[in-house]
N, C-alpha and C positions, 0 to 999 in steps of 0.2 A: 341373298334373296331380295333386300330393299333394290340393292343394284339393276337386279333382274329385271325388277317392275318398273323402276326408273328407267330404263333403257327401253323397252316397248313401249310407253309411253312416249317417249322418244323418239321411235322409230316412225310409232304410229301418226305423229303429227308434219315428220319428215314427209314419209312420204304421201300427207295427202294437201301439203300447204302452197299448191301450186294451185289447188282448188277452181272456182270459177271466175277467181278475177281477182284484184283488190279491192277491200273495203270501203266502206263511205270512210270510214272514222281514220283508217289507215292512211287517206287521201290527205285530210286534214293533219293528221300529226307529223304527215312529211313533210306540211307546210307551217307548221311549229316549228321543226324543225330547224328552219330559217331563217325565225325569230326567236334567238331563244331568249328568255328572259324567268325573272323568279318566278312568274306565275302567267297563268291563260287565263283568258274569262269563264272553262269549264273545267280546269283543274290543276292541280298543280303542278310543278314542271321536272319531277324526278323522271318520269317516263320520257318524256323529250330531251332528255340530255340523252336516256341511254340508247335514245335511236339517233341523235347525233352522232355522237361514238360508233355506233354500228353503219351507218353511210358514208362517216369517216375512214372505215377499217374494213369494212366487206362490202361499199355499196348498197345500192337501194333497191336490187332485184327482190321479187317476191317469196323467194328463198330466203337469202338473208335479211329482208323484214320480221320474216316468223319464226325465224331460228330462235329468238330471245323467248318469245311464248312460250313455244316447242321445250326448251328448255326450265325454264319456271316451272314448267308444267309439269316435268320430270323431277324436278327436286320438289315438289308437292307433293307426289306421291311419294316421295321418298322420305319426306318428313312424317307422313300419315304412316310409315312404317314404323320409324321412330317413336314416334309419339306412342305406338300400340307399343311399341316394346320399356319405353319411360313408364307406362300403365301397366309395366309386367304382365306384359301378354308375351307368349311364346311366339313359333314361327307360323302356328297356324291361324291366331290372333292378327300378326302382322299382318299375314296373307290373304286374308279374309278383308280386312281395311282398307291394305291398297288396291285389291280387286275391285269394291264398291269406289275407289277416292279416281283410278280407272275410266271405270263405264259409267259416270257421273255425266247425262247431257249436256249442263252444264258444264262443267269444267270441261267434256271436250270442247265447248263451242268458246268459252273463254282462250282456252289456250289455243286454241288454232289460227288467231288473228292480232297483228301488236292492236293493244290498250294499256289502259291501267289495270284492267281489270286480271292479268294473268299476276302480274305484281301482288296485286291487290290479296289473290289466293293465297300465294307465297307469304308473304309479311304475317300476315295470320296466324298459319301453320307456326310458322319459325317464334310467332310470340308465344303460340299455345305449347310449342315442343319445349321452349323455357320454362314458362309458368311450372311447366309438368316436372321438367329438374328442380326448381328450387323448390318446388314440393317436396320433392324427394330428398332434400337436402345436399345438394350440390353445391349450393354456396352461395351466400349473399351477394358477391362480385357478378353475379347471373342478371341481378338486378342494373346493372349497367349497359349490356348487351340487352337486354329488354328494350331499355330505353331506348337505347339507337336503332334500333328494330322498329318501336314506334316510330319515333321520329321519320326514319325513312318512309315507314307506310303512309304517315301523314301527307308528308312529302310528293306523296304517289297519289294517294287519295283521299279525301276530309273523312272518308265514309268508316275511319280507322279509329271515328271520336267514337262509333258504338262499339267499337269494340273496346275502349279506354272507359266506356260511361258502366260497361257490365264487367270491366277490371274494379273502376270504382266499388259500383253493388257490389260483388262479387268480395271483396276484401273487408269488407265491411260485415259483410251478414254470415263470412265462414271463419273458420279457426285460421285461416291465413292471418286474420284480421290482426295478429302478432307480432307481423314485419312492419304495420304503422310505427311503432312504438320502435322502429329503428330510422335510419336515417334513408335506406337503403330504394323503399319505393316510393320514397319525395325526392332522393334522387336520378332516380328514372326517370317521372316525368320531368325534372326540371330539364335535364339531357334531350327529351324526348322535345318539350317547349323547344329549345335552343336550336335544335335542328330545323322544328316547322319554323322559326321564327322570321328568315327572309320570303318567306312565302307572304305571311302574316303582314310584314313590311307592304311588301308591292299593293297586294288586297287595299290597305289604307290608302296608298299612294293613287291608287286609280279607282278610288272612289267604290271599295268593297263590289264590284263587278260580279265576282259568283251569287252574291245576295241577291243579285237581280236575277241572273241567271233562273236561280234554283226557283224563285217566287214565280218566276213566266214558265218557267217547263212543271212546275205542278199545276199551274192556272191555268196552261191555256195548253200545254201539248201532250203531255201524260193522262191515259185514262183513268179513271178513278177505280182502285180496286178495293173491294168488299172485304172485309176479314176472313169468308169462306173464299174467294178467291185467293188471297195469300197464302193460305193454309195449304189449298189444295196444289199450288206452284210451289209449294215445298217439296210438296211429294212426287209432282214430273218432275222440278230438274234436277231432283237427286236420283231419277229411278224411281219408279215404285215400289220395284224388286228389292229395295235396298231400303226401302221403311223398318221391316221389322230390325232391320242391326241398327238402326242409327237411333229408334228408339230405343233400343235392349241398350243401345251405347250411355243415352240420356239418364236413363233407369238406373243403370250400374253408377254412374255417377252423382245420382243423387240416393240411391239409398245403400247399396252393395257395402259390408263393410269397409272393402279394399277399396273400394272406388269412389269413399266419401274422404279420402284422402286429397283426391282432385275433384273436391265439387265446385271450387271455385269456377271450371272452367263450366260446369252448367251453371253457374250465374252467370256466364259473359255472356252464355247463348241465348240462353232465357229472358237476360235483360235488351238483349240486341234482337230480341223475337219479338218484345213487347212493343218497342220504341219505332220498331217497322211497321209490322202487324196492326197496329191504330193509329196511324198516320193518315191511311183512305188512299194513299198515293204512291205508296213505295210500291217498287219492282220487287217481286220474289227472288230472283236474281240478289239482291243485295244482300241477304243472308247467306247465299253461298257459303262464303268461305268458313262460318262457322261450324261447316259440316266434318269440314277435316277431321276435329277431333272427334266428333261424334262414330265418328267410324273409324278410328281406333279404338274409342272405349266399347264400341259394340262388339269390334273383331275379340276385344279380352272377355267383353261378357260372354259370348256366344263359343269358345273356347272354357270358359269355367262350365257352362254349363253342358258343355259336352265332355268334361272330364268327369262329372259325378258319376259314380257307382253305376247307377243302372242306367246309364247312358253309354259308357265306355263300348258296349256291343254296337251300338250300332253307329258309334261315333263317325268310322270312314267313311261308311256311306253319307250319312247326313251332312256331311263336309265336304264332299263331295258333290251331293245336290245342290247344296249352297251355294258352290264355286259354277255351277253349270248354270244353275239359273241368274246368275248374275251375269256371267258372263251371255249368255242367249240374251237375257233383255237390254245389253247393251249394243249387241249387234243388230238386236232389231230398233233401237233409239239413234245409232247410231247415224244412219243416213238423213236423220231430222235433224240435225246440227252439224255434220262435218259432210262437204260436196265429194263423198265418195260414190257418187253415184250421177251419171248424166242426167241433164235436168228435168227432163223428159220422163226417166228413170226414178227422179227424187219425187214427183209430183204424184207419180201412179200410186209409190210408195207410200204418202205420203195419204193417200184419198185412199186405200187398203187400210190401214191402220187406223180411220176414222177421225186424221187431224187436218182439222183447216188450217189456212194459212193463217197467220196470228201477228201481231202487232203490242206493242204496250203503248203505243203514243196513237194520235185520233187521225189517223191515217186509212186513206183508202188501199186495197189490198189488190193484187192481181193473183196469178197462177201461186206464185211465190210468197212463201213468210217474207215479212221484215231483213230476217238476219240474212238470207241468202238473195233476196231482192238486190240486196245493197251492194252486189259485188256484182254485178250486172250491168253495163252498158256504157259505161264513162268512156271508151273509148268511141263509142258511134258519139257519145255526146260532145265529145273534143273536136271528130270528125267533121260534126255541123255547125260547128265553129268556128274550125280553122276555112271553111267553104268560106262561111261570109267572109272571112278575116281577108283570103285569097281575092275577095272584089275589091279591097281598098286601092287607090292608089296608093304610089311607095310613101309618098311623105306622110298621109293619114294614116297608113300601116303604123310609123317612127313615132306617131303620137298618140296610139289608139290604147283602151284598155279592154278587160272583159269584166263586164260585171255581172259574179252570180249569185243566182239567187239564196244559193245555200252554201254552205264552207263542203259540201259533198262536189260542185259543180264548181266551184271557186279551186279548190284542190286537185283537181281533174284537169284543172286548165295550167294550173302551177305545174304539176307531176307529168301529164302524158304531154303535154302541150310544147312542151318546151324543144320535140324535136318536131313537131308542127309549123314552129315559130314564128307559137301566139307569145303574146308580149303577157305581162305578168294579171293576174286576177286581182278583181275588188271587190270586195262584200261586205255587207253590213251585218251579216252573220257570226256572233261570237266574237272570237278572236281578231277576225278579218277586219272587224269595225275601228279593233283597237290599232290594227296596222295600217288604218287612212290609207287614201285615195293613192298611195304608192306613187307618188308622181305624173298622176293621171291630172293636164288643164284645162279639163273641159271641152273640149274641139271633138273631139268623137271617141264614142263609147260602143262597144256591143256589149247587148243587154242580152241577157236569158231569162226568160218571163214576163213576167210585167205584163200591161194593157196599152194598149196604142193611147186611147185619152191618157192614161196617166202620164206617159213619154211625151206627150206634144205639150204638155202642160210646160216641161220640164225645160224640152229641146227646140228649137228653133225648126230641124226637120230630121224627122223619122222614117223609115222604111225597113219592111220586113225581110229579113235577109235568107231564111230559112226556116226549121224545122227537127225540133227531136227528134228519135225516134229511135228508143232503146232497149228495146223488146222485151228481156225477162225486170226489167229495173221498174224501180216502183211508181205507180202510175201517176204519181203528180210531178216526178221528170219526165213522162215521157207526152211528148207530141207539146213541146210547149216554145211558142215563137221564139225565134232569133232575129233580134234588131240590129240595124246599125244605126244609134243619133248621134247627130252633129250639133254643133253651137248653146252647150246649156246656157240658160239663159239668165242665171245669177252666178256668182262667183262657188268654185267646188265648196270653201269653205262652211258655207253658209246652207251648202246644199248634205253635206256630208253626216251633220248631226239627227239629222231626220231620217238617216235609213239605217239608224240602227236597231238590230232585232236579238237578242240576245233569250234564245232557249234551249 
């Protein structure tokens, strides 16, 4: 049965990962990709080797980009089986768990596109499905496999400290707190240390780069979200429908006799609820992954309590309802996160069910949310790029760069561009900054955005060469000048440290 689930899961991301396009973020980590190195300015580099590896061995089609999500995403649910069956829950516990772990909005819209963030799922589950064995007495040596577990999440993403900081609490304030007094989870983290630790390296070596990062994308790009806010983005991107199990899962876990065996893992949650929750800034999204278990322990509660006495009558049906309503509210959530629907089609859908389009960063909005905006237009935007590029003569052609505005438009120029042939992207955007001027000498540039004063400032002479114009993509690419300058007028060096932007 876990297999079952795993496999539609599977299925269901196969066949819809052809979607409307590729992503902004996907654009960028293909041009990670290129550079690989221990670390990026927005995260670490375990995800970029494994899309190395995969353009290496299957290519860079939009198939085998999302095969790797597609897949994480399947062993996610297949660990939320697990994990309900480690909580001694039967088959209809399991079944109940990974139905909700399933039609999670969320997690479909995670797993549907490479990031870190499908990893990020996975690494979770697989520490919670542990924690739940050596619970269970499995064996100390578990504590080692922990470790590297972290470690690799670390590796994948910092955001793997709350889930270490509510291991902390967590071992601390329950009857865990036993395995202190062995050698076994100071051996974990040291394992788990030892793995981030070339991450850790690079960060020093380049002047702690995420710290900056994170400080400009809570200051100036992320909106500031409310505590009712967060709360209430619990409850969309898990489903609503899936409230009462993931709390009945909470509840069984902190008080159910059987289920104060693992309450450790309601302190990961709790404590990685707290440390999100009053921050003012965190994404709702970020607590994801801690839902996993939540719904396995819900799937065991909601099975105990349809095994008592005078419930057993009407058990199949009520298990039954259970399964249909989660399954209908994820059908009807579905086309808000995964492009199973034309877009024209997602919009209707989308103003029917009474959801505007939505953003977490201070962004103007068009017909489209955010996440589906972002797969939208890079190739007309290549388009009006390769036009200017095609007015150069050939020798300015041989020495020309593109500079974008964003690692989305920078990435776009690197990925689609290259049978266009536009010569390589510059940016001051993240990562792009860290990759300099790429051999670009100043003699001419195409700019994407900018302002003519700012350019004349820069260049000896400016002219507009075009025009965005990328219809469902979000509206501050689109309609935004295309330059070509010539002759900057100081040496690159001196001009390169100023357009750095890191959010």
């Amino acid at each position: 049965m876990v297999l079952l689930f795993a496999f539609g899961k599977l299925l269901l991301h196969l066949a819809t990962s052809s979607g409307y396009g590729i992503f902004r973020d996907e654009l960028y980590y293909l041009a990670c990709s290129e550079q690989l190195a221990a670390g990026y300015v927005d995260q670490p580099p375990l995800s970029i080797f494994v899309l190395w590896l995969v353009r290496h061995t299957l290519g860079d089609s939009l198939f085998a980009l999302r095969l790797v999500p597609a897949l994480l995403g399947a062993g996610t649910v297949a660990l939320v089986g697990l994990l309900a069956k480690e909580l001694r829950g039967g088959r209809l516990a399991q079944a109940l768990a990974m139905t909700a772990a399933l039609v999670a909005p969320e997690y479909l819209a995670f797993d549907h596109f490479y990031s870190m963030n499908a990893f990020d799922l996975f690494f979770w589950a697989a520490s919670a499905w542990l924690l739940a064995r050596i619970a269970n007495g499995a064996g100390p040596r578990l504590w080692l496999w922990l470790g590297v577990v972290l470690g690799l999440g670390l590796l994948n993403k910092i955001s793997v400290l709350w889930l270490g900081a509510g291991l902390a609490v967590g071992l601390l304030a329950t009857a865990e707190r036993r395995w202190l007094a062995t050698r076994w989870p100071w051996l974990a983290g040291a394992l788990a240390a030892a793995i981030f630790a070339p991450h850790v390296y690079w960060q020093v070596t380049n002047g702690w780069p995420t710290l900056e990062f994170i400080a400009n994308a809570t200051g100036e790009k992320m909106v500031e979200v409310s505590l009712g806010d967060f709360v209430a983005g619990q409850v969309d991107m898990m489903l609503p429908f899936s409230l009462p199990l993931w709390l009945a899962g909470l509840g069984y876990l902190l008080g159910h006799p059987e289920g104060k065996k693992h309450r450790l893992l309601a302190a990961v949650y709790l404590t990685a609820f707290a440390i999100l929750a009053f921050s003012g800034s965190s994404r709702s999204g970020y607590l994801a992954p801690a839902y996993t278990w939540l719904f396995a322990a819900g799937g065991v509660a909601a099975e105990r309590w349809l095994a008592r006495p005078g419930m057993l009558r009407w058990r199949p049906a009520l298990a039954g309802l259970a399964f249909a309503v989660l399954l209908a509210g994820g059908a009807v959530a579905a086309p808000l996160v995964l492009p199973v629907l034309p877009v024209e089609g997602h919009i209707r859908w989308a103003r029917a069910l009474g959801q505007a389009p939505e953003t977490e960063e201070k962004k103007e909005l068009g017909e489209l949310g955010q996440f589906f905006a972002d797969m939208h237009g890079w190739e007309e935007i290549v388009s009006a790029v390769a036009a200017a590029h095609d007015k150069l003569p050939a020798e300015e052609r041989a020495a020309a760069r593109v500079f974008g505005p964003d690692y989305g438009v920078a990435g776009a120029i690197d990925h689609l561009g290259r049978a266009r042939g536009l010569p390589p992207a510059i940016s001051g955007h993240n990562g792009y900054w860290l990759w300099g001027p790429r051999g670009w000498d100043g003699r001419v540039l195409i700019v994407v955005g900018s302002n003519e004063e700012r350019l004349r400032g820069l260049f000896e002479q400016v002219e507009r060469a075009g025009t965005t114009d990328c219809g469902y993509c979000m509206p501050y690419e689109n309609g935004r000048p295309i330059w070509i300058c010539r002759s900057l007028k100081q040496p690159v060096a001196e001009l390169w440290p100023t357009v750095k932007h890191f959010d």
